[in-house]
Backbone as CSV, one residue per row, in Angstrom:
resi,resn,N_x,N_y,N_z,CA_x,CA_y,CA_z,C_x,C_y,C_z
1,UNK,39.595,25.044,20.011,40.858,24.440,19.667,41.623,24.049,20.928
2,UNK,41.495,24.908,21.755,41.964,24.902,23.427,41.814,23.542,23.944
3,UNK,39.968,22.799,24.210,40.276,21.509,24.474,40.806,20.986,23.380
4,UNK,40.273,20.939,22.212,40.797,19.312,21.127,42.371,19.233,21.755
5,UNK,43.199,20.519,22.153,44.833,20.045,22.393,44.888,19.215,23.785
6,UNK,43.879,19.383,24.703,44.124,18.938,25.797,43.044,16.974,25.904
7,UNK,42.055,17.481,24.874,41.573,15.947,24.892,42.486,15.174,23.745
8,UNK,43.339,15.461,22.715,43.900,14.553,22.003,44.792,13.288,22.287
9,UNK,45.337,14.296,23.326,46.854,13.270,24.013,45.719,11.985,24.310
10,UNK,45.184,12.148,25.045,44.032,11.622,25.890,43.463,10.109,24.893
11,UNK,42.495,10.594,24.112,42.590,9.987,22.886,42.779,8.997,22.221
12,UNK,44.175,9.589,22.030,45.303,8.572,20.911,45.361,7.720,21.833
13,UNK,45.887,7.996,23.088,46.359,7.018,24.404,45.436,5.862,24.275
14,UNK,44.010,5.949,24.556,43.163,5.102,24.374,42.822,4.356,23.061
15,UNK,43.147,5.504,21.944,43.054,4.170,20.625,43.704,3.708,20.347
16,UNK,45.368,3.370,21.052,46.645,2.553,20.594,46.284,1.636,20.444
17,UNK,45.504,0.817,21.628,45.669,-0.384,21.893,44.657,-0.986,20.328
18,UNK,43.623,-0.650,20.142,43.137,-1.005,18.738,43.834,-1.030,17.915
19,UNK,44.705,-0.480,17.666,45.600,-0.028,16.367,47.057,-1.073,16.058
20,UNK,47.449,-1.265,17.724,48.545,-1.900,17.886,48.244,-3.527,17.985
21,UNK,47.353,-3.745,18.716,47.010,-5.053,19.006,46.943,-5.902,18.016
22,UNK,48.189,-6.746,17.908,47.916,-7.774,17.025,48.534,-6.942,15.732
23,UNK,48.982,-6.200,15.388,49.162,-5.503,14.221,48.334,-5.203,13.502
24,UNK,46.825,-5.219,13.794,45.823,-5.745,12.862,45.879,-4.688,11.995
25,UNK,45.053,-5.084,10.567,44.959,-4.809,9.372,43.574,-4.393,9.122
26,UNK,43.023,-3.771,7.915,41.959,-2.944,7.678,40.786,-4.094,8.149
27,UNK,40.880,-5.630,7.629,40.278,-6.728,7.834,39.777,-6.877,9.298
28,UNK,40.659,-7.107,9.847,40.855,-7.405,11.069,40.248,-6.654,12.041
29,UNK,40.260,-5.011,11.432,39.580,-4.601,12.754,38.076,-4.392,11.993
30,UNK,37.973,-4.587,10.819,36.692,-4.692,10.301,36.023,-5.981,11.167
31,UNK,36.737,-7.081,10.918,35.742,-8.167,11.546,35.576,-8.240,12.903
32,UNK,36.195,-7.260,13.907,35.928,-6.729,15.408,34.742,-5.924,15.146
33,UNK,34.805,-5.198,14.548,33.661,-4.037,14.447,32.452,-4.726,14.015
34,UNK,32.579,-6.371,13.379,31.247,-6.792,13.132,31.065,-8.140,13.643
35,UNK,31.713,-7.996,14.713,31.589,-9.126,15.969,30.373,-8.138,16.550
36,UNK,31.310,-6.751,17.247,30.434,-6.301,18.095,29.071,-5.490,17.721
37,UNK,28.525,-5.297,16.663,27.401,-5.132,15.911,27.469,-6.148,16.276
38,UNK,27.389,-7.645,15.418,26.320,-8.652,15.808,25.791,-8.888,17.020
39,UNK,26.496,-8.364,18.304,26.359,-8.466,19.638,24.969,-7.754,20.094
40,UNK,25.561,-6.382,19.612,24.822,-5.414,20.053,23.407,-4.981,19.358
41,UNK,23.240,-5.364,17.626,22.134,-5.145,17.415,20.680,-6.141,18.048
42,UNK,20.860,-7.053,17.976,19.780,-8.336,18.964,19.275,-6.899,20.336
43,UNK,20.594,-7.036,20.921,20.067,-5.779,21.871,19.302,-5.256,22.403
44,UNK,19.731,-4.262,20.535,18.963,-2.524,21.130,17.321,-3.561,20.624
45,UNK,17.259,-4.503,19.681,15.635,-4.529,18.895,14.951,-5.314,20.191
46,UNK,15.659,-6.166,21.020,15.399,-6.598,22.197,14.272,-5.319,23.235
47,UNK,15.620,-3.972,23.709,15.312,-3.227,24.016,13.853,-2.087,23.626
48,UNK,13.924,-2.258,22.104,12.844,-1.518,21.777,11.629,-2.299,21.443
49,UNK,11.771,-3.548,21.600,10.664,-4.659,21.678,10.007,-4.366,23.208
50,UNK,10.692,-4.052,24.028,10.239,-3.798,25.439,9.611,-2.862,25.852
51,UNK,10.291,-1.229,25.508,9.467,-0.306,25.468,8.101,-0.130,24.555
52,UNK,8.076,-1.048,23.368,6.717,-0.797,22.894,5.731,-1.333,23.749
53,UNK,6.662,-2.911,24.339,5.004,-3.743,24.929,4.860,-2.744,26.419
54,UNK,5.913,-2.579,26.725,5.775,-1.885,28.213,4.315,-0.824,28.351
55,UNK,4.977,-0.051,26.655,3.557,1.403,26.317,2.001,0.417,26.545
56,UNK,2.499,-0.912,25.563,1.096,-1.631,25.383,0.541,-1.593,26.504
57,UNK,1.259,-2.375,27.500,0.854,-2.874,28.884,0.416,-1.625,29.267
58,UNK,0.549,-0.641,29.569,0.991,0.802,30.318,-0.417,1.076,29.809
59,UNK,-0.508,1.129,28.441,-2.254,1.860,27.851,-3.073,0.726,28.237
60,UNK,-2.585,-0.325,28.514,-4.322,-1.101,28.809,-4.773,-1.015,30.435
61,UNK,-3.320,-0.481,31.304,-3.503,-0.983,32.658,-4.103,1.084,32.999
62,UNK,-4.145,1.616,32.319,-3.949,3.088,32.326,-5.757,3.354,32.439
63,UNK,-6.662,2.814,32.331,-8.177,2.951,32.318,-8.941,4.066,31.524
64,UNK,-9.508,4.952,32.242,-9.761,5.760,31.821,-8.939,7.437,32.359
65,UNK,-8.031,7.083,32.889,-7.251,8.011,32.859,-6.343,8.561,31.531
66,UNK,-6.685,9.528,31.177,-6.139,10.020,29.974,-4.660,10.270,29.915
67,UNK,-4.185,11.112,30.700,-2.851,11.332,30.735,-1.504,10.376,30.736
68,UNK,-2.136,9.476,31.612,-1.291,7.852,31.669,-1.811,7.634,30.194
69,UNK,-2.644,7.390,29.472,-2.766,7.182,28.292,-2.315,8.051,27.145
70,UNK,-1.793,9.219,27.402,-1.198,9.649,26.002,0.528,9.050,26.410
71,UNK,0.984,9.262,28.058,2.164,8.765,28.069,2.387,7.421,27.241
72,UNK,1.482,6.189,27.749,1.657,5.145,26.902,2.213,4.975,25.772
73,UNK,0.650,5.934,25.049,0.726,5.976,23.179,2.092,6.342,23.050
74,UNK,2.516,7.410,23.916,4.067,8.164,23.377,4.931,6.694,23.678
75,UNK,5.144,5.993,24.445,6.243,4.958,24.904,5.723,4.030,23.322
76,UNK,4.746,3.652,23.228,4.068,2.620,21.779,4.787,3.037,20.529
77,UNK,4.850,4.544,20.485,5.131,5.313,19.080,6.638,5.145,19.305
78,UNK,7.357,5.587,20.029,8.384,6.093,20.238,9.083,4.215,20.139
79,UNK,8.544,3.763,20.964,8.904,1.732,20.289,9.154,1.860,18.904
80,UNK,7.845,1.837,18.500,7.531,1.590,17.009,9.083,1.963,15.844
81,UNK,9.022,3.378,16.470,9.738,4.093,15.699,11.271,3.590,15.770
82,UNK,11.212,3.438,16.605,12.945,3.014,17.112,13.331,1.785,16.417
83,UNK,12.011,0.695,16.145,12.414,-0.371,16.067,12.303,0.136,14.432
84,UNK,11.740,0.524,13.578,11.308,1.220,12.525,12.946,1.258,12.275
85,UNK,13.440,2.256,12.711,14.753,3.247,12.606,15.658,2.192,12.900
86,UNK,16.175,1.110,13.375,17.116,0.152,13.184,17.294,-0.959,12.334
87,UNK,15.546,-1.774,12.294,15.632,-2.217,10.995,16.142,-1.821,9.570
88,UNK,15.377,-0.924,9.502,15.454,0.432,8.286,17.119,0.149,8.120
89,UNK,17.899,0.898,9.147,19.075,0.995,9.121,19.769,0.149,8.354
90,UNK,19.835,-1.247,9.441,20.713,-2.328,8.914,20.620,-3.570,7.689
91,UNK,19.115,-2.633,7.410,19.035,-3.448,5.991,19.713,-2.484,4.892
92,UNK,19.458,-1.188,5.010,20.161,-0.264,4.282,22.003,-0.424,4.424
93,UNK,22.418,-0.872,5.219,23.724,-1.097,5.581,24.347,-2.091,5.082
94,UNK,23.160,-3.305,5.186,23.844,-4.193,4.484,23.463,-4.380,2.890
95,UNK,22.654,-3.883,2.574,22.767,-3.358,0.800,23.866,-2.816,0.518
96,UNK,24.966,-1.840,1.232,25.447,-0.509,0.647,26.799,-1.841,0.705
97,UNK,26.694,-2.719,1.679,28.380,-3.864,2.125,27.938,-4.654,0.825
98,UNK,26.867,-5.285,0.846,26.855,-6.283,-0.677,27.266,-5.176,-2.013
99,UNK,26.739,-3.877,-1.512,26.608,-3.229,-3.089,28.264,-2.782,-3.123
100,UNK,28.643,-2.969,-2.587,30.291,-1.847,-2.766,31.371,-2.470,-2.278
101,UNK,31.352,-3.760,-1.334,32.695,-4.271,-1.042,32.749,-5.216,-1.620
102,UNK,34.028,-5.815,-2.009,34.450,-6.749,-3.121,34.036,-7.709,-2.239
103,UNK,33.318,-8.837,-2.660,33.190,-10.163,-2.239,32.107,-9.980,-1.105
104,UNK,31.299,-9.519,-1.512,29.943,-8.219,-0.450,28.963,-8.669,-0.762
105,UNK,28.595,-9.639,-1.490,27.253,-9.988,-1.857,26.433,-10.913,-0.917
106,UNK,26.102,-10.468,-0.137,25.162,-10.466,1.135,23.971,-10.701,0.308
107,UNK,23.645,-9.933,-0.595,21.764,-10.246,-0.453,21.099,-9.540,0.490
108,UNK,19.650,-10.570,0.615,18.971,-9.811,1.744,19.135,-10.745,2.885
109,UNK,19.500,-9.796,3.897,19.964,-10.222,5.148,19.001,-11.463,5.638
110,UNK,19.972,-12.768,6.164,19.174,-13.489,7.018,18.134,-13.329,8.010
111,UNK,18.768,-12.287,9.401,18.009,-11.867,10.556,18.862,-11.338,10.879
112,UNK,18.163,-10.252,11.629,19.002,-8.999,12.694,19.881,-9.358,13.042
113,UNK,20.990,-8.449,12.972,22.042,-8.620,13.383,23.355,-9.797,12.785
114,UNK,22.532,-10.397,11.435,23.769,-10.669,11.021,24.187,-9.725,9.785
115,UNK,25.441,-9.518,9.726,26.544,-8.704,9.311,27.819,-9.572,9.140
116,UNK,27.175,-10.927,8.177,28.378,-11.190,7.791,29.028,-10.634,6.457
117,UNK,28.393,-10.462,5.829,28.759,-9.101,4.417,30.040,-8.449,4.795
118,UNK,30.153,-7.741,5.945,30.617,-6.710,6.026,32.324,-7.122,6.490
């Protein structure tokens, strides 16, 4: 309880400016929040497009050395999965915005990272 009193001040200080700016409204900072998703998901699938081929590259340049080769497989899987785990996500995300917000009917998403539903 000791920090939360000493990180709160702290905090609030930093989330005024969201809150105040512009007066904005539930809308408003909704459609900030899905500016920067659209920004950021391209991204991370960017990012985990890289670490898989990197593993790829990594297991073919790796020979018959084994150990460089399970690292690989792990960088391949650990891709896979990531990219697995965001797709997954934001299709589930944008079902739940078509299924539950008024005027939400999204459908099935165009391509990554759009979030106009929401």
């Amino acid at each position: 309880m000791n920090k939360l009193t000493k990180v709160l001040p702290y905090a609030v200080a930093l989330a005024t400016p969201f809150f105040a700016f512009g007066q904005g409204t539930v809308f408003t900072i909704r459609e900030r929040i899905q500016s920067l998703l659209n920004q950021i998901i391209p991204i991370l699938l960017i990012i985990g497009t890289i670490v898989f081929l990197w593993g790829v590259i990594t297991f073919l340049l790796a020979g018959a050395n084994e150990e460089k080769r399970a690292e690989a497989r792990s960088l391949m899987i650990y891709g896979l999965i990531g990219l697995f785990v965001m797709v997954a996500v934001w299709g589930i995300v944008n079902v739940l915005v078509g299924f539950f917000l008024p005027g939400g009917n999204t459908g099935i998403p165009t391509s990554p990272g759009d979030l106009r539903g929401i």
